[in-house]
N, CA, C and O atoms as CSV, one atom per row, in Angstrom:
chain,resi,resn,atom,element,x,y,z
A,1,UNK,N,N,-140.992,92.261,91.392
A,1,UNK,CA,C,-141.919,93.225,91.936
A,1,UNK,C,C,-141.408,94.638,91.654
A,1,UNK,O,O,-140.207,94.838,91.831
A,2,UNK,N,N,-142.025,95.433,91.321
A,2,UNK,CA,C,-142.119,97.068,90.959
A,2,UNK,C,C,-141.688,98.052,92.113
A,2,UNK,O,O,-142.461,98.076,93.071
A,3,UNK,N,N,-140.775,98.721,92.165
A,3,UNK,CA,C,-141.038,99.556,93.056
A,3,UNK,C,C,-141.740,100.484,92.969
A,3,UNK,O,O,-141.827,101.169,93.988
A,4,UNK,N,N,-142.377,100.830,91.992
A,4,UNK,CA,C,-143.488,102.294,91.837
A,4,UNK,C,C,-142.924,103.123,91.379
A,4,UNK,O,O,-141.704,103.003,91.268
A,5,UNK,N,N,-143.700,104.506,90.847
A,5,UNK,CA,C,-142.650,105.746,91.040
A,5,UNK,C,C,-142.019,106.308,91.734
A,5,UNK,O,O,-142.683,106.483,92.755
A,6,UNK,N,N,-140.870,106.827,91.845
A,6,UNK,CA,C,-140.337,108.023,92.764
A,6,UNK,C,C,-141.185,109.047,92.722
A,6,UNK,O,O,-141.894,109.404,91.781
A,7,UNK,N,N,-141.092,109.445,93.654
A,7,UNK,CA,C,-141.173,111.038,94.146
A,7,UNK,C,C,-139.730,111.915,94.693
A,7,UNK,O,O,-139.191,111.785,95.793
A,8,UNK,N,N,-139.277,112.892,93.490
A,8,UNK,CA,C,-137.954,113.390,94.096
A,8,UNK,C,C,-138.076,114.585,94.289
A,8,UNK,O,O,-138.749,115.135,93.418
A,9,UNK,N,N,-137.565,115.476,95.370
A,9,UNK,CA,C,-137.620,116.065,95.714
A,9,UNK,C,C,-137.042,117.651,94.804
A,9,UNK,O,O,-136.248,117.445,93.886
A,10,UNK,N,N,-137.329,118.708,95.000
A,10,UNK,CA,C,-137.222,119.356,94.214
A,10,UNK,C,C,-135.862,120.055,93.819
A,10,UNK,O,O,-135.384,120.520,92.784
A,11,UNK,N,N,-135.371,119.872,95.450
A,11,UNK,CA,C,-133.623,120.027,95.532
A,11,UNK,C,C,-132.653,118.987,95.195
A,11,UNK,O,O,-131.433,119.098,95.072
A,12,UNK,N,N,-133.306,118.088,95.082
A,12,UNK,CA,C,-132.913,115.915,94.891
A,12,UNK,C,C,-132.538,116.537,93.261
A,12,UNK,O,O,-131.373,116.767,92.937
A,13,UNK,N,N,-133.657,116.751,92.363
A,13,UNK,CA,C,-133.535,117.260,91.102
A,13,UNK,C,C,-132.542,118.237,90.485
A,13,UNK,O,O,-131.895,118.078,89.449
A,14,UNK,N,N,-132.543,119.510,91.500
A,14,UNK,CA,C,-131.804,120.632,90.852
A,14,UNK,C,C,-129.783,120.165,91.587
A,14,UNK,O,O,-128.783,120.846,91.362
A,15,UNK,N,N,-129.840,118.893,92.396
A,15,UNK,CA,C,-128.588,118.975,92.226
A,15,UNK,C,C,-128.215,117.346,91.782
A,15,UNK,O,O,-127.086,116.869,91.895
A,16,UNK,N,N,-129.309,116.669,91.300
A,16,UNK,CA,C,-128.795,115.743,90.335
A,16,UNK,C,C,-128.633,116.615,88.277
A,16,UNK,O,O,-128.008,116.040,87.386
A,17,UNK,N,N,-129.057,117.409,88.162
A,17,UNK,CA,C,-128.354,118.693,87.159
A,17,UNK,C,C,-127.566,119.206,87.418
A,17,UNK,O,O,-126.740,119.385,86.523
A,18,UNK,N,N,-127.322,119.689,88.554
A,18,UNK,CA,C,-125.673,120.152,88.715
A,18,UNK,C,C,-124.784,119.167,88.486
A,18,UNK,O,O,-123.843,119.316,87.706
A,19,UNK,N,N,-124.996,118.134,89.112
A,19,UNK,CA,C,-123.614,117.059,88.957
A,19,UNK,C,C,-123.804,116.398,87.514
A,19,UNK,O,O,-122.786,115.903,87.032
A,20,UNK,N,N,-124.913,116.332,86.807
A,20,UNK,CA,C,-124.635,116.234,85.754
A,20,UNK,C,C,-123.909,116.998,84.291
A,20,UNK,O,O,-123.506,116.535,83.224
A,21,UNK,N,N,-123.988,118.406,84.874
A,21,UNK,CA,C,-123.529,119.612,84.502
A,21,UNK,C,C,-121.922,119.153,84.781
A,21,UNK,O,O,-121.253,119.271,83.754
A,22,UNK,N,N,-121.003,118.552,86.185
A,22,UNK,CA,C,-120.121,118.640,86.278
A,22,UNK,C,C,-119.402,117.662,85.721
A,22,UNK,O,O,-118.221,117.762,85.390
A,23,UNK,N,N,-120.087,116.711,85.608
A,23,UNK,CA,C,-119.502,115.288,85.042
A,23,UNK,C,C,-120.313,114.448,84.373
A,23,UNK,O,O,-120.489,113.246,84.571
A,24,UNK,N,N,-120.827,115.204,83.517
A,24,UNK,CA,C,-121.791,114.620,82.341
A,24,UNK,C,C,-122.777,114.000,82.648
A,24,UNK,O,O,-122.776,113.511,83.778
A,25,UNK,N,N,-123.895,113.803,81.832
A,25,UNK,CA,C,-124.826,113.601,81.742
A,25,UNK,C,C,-125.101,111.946,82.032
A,25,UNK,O,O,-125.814,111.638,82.987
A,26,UNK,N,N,-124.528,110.939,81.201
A,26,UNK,CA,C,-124.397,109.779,81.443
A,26,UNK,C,C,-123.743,109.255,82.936
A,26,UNK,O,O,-124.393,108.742,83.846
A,27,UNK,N,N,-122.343,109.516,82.931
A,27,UNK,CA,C,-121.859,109.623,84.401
A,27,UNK,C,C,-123.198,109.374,85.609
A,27,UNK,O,O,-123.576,108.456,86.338
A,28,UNK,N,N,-123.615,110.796,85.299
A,28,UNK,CA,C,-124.470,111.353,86.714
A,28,UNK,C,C,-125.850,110.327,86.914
A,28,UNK,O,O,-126.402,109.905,87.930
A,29,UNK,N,N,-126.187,110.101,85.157
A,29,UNK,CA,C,-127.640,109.327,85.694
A,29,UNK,C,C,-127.341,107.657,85.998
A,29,UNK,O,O,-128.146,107.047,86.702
A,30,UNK,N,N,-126.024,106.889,85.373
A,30,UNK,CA,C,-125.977,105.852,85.844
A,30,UNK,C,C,-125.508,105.825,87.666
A,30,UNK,O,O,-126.078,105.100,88.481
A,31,UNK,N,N,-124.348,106.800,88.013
A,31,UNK,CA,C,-124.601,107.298,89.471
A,31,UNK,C,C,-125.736,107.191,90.426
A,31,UNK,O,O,-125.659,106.394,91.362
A,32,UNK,N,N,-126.492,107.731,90.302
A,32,UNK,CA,C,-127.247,108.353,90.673
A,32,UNK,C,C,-129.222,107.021,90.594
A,32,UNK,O,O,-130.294,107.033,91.198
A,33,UNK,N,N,-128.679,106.288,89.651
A,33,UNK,CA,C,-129.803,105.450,89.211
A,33,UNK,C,C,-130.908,105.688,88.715
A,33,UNK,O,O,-131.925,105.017,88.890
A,34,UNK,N,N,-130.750,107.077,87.777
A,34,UNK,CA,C,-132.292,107.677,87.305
A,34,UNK,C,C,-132.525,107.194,86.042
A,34,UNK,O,O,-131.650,107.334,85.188
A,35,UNK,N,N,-133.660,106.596,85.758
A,35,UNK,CA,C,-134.330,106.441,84.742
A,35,UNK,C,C,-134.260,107.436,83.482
A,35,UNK,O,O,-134.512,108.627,83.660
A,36,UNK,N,N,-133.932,106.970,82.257
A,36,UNK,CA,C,-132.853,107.975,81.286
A,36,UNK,C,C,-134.319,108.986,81.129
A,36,UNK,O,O,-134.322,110.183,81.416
A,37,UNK,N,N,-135.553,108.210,80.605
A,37,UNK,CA,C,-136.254,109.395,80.723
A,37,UNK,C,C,-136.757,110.411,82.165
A,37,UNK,O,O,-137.008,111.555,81.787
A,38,UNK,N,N,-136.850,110.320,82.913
A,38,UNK,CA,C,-136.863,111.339,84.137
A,38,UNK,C,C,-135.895,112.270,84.506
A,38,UNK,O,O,-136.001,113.186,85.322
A,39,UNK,N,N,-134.642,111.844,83.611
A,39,UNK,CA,C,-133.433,112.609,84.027
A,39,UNK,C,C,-133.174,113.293,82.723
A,39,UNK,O,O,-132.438,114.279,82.777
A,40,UNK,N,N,-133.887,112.764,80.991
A,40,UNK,CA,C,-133.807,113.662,80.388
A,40,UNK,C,C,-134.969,115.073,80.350
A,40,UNK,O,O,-134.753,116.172,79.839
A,41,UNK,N,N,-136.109,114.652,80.999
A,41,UNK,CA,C,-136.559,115.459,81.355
A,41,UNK,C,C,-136.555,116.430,82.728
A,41,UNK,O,O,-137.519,117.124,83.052
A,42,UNK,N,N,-135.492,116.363,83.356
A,42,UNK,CA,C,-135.451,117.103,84.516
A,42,UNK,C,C,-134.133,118.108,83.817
A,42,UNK,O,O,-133.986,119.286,84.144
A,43,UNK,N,N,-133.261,117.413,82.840
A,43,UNK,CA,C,-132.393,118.229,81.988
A,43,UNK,C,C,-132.652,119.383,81.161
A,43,UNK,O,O,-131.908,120.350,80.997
A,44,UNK,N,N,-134.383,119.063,80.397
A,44,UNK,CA,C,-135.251,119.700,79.572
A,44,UNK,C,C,-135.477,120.522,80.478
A,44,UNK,O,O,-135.094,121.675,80.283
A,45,UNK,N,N,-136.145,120.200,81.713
A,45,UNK,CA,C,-137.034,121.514,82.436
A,45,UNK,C,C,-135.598,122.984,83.388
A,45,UNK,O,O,-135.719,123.969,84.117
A,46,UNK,N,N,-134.560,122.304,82.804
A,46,UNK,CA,C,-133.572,123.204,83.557
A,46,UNK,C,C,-133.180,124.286,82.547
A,46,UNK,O,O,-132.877,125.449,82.814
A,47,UNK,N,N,-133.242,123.654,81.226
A,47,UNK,CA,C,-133.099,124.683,80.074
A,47,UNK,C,C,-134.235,125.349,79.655
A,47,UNK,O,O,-134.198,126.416,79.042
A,48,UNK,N,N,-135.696,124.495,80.100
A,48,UNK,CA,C,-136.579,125.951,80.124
A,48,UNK,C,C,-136.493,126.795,81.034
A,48,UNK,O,O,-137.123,127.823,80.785
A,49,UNK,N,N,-135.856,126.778,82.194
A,49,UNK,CA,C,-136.262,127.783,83.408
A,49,UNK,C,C,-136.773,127.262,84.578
A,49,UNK,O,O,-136.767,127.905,85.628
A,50,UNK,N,N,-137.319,125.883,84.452
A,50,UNK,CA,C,-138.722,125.403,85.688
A,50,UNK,C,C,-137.945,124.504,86.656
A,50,UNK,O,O,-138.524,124.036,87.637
A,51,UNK,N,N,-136.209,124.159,86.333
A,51,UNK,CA,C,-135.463,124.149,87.882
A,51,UNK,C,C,-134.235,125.205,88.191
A,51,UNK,O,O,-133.163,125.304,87.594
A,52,UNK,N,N,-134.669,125.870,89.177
A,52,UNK,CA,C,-133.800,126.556,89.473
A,52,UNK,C,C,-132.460,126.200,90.053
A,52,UNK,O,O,-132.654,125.676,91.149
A,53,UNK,N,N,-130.987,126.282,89.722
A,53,UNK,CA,C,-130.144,125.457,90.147
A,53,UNK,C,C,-129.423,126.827,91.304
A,53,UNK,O,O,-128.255,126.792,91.691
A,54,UNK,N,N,-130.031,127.503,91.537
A,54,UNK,CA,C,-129.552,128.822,92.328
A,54,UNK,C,C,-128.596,130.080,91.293
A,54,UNK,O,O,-128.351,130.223,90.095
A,55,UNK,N,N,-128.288,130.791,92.543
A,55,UNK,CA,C,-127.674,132.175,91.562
A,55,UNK,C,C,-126.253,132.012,91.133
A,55,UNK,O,O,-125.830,132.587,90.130
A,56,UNK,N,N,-125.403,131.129,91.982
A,56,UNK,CA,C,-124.311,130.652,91.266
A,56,UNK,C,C,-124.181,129.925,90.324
A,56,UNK,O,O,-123.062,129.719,89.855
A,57,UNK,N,N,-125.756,129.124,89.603
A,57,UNK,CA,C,-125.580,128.475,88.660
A,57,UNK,C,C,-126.062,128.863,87.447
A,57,UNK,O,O,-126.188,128.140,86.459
A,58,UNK,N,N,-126.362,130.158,87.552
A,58,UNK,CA,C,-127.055,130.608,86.468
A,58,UNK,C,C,-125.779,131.597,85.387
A,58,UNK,O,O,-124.954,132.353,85.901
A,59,UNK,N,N,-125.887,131.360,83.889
A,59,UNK,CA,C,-125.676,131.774,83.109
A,59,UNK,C,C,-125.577,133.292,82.970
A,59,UNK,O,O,-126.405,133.959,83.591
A,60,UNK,N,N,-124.560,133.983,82.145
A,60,UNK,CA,C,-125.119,135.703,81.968
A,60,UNK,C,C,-126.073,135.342,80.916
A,60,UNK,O,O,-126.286,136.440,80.401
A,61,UNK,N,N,-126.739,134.536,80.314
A,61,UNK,CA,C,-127.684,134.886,79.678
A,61,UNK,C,C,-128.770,134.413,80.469
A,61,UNK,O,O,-129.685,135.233,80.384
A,62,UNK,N,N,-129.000,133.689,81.021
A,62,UNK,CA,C,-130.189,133.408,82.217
A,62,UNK,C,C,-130.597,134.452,82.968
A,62,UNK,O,O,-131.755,134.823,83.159
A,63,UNK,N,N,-129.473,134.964,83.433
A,63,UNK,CA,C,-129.263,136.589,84.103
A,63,UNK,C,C,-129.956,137.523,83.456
A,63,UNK,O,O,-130.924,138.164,83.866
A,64,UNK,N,N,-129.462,137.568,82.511
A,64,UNK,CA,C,-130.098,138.488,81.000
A,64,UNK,C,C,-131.990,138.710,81.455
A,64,UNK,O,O,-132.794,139.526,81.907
A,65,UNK,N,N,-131.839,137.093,80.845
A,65,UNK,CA,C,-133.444,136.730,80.425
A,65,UNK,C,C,-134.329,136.821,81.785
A,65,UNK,O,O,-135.524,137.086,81.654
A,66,UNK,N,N,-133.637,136.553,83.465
A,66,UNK,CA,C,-134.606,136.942,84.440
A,66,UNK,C,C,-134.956,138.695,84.404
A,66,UNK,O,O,-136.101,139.142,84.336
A,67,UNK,N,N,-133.736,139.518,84.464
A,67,UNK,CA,C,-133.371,140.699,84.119
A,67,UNK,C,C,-134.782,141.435,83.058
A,67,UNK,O,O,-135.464,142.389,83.432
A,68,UNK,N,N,-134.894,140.965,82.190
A,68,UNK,CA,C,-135.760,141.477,80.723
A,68,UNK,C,C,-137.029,141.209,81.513
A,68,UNK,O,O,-137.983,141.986,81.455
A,69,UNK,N,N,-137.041,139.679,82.538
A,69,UNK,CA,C,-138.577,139.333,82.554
A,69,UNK,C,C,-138.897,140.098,83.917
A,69,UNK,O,O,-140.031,140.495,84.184
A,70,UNK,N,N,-137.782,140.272,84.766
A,70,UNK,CA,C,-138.581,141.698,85.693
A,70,UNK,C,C,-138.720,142.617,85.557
A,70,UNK,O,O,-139.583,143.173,86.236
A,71,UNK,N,N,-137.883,143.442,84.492
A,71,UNK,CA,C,-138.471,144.623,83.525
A,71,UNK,C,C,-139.923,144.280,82.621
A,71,UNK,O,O,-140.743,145.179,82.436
A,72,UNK,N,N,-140.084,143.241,82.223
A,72,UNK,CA,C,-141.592,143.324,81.817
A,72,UNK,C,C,-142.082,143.324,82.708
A,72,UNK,O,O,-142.468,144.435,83.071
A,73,UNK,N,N,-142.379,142.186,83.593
A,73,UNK,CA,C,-143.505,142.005,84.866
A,73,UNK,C,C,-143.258,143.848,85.573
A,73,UNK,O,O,-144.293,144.504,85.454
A,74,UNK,N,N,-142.718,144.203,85.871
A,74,UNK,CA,C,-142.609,145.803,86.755
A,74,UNK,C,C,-142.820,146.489,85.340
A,74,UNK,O,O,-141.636,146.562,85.011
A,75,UNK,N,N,-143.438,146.976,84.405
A,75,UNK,CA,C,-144.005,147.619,83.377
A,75,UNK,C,C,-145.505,147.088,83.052
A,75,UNK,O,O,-146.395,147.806,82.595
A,76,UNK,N,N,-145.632,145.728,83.360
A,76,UNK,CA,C,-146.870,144.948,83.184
A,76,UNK,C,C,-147.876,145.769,84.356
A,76,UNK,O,O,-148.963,146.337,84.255
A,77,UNK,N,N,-147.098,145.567,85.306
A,77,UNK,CA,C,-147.861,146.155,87.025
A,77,UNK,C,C,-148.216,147.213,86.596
A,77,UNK,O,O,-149.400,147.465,86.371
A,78,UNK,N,N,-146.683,148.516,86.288
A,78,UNK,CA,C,-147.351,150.121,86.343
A,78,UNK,C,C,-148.606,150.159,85.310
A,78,UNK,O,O,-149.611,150.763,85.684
A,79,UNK,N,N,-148.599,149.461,83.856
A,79,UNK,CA,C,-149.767,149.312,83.543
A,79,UNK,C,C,-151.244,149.267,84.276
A,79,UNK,O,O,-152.152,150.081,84.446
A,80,UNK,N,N,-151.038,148.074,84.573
A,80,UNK,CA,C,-152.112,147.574,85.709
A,80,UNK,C,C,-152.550,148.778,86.780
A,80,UNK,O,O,-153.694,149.232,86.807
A,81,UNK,N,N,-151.693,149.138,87.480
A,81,UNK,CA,C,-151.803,149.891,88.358
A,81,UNK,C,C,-152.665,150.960,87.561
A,81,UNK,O,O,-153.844,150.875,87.905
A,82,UNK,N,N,-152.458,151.883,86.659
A,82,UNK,CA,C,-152.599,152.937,85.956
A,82,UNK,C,C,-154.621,152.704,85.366
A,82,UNK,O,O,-155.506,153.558,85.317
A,83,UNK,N,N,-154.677,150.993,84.979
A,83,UNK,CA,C,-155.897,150.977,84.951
A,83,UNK,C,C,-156.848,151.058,85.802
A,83,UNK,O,O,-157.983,151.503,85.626
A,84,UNK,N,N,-156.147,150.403,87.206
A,84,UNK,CA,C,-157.151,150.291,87.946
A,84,UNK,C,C,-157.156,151.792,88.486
A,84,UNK,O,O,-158.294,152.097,88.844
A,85,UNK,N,N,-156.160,152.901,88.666
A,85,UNK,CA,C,-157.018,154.293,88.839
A,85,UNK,C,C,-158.055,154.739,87.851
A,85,UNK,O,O,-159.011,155.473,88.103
A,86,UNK,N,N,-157.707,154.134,86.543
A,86,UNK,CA,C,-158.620,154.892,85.865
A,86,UNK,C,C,-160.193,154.380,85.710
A,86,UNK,O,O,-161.198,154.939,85.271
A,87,UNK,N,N,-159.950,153.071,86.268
A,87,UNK,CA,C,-161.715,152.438,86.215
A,87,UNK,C,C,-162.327,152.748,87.404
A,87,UNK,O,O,-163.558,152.785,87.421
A,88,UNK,N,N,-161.488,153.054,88.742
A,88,UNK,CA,C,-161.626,153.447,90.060
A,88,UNK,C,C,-162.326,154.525,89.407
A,88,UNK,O,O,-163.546,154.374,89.484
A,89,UNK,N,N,-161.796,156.044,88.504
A,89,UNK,CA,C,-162.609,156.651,88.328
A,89,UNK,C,C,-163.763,156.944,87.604
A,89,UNK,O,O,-164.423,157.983,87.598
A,90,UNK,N,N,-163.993,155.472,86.744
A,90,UNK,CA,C,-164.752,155.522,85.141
A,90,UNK,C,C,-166.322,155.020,86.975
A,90,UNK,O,O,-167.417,155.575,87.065
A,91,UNK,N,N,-165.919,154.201,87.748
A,91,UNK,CA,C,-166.858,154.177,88.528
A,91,UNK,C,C,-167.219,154.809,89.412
A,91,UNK,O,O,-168.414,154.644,89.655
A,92,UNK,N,N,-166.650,155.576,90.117
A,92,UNK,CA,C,-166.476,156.918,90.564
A,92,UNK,C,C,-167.722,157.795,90.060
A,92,UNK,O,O,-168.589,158.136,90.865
A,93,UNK,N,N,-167.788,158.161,88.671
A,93,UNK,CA,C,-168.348,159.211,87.611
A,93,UNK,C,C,-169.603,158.344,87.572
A,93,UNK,O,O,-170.618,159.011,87.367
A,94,UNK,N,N,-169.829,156.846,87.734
A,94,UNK,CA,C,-170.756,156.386,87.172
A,94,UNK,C,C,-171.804,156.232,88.459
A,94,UNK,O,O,-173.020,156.055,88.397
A,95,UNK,N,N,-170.975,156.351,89.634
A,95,UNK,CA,C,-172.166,156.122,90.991
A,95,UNK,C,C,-172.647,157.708,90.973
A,95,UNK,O,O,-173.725,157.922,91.529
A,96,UNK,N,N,-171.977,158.808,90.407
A,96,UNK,CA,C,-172.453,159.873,90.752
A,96,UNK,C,C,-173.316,160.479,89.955
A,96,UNK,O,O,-173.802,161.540,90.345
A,97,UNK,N,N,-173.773,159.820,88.389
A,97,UNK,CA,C,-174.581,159.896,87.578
A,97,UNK,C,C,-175.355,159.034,87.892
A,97,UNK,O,O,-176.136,159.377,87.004
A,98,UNK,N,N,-175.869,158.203,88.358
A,98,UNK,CA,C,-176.613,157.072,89.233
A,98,UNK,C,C,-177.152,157.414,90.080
A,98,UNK,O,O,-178.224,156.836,90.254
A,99,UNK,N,N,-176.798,158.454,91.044
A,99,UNK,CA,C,-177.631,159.013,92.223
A,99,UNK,C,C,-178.061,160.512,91.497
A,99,UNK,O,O,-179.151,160.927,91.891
A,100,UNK,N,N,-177.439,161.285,90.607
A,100,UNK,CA,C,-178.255,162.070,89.947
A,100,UNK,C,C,-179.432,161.791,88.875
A,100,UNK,O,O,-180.140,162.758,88.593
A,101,UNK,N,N,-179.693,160.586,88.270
A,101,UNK,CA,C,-180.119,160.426,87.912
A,101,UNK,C,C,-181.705,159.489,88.474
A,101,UNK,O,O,-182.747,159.350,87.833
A,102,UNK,N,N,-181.333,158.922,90.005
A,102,UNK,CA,C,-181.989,158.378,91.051
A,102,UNK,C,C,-183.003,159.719,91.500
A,102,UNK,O,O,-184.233,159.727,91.550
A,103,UNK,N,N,-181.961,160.935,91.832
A,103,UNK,CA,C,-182.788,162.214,92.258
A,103,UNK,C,C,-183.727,162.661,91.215
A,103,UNK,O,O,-184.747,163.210,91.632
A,104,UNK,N,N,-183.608,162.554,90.130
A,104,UNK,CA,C,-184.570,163.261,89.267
A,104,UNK,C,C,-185.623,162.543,89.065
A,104,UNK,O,O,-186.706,162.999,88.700
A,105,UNK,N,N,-185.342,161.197,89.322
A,105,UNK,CA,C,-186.822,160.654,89.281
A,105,UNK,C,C,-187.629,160.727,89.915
A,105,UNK,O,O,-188.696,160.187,89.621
């Protein structure tokens, strides 16, 4: 009989990668009893970014790369920000040519 899938938890994940980080990869998943694919993909999603193993576990280049991506996102915003005054006023100009143009009729 099957036991089904797991459901692991999201901290279950980011510190079955740590201990695999500490004592290898094989070690940790026969340990641990994870299915080689669920654990090579929880390995995959740690080197894209999508588990966070906390701030002591992060790399100076991880550091780097959060670093660069809150300098974009906070340049992305002042952008943003900067449009929405300026459509605030593109509509602004346009309700007030709208009611002058309401009066003359």
């Amino acid at each position: 009989m099957s036991e089904g899938r797991k459901n692991y938890t999201p901290e279950y994940r980011a510190q079955a990668v740590k201990l695999a980080k500490e004592i290898g990869y094989e070690k940790a998943k026969a340990e641990l009893r994870i299915p080689q694919g669920t654990f090579s993909r929880w390995m995959r999603h740690e080197r894209e970014g999508k588990i966070d193993l906390g701030v002591e576990n992060r790399t100076p280049q991880k550091a780097l790369n959060l670093a660069e991506e809150l300098k974009r996102e906070k340049e992305k915003s002042k952008k943003l920000e900067k449009e929405v005054e300026e459509l605030k006023k593109v509509n602004e100009f346009l309700k007030e040519a709208s009611r002058f143009f309401a009066a003359s009729q």
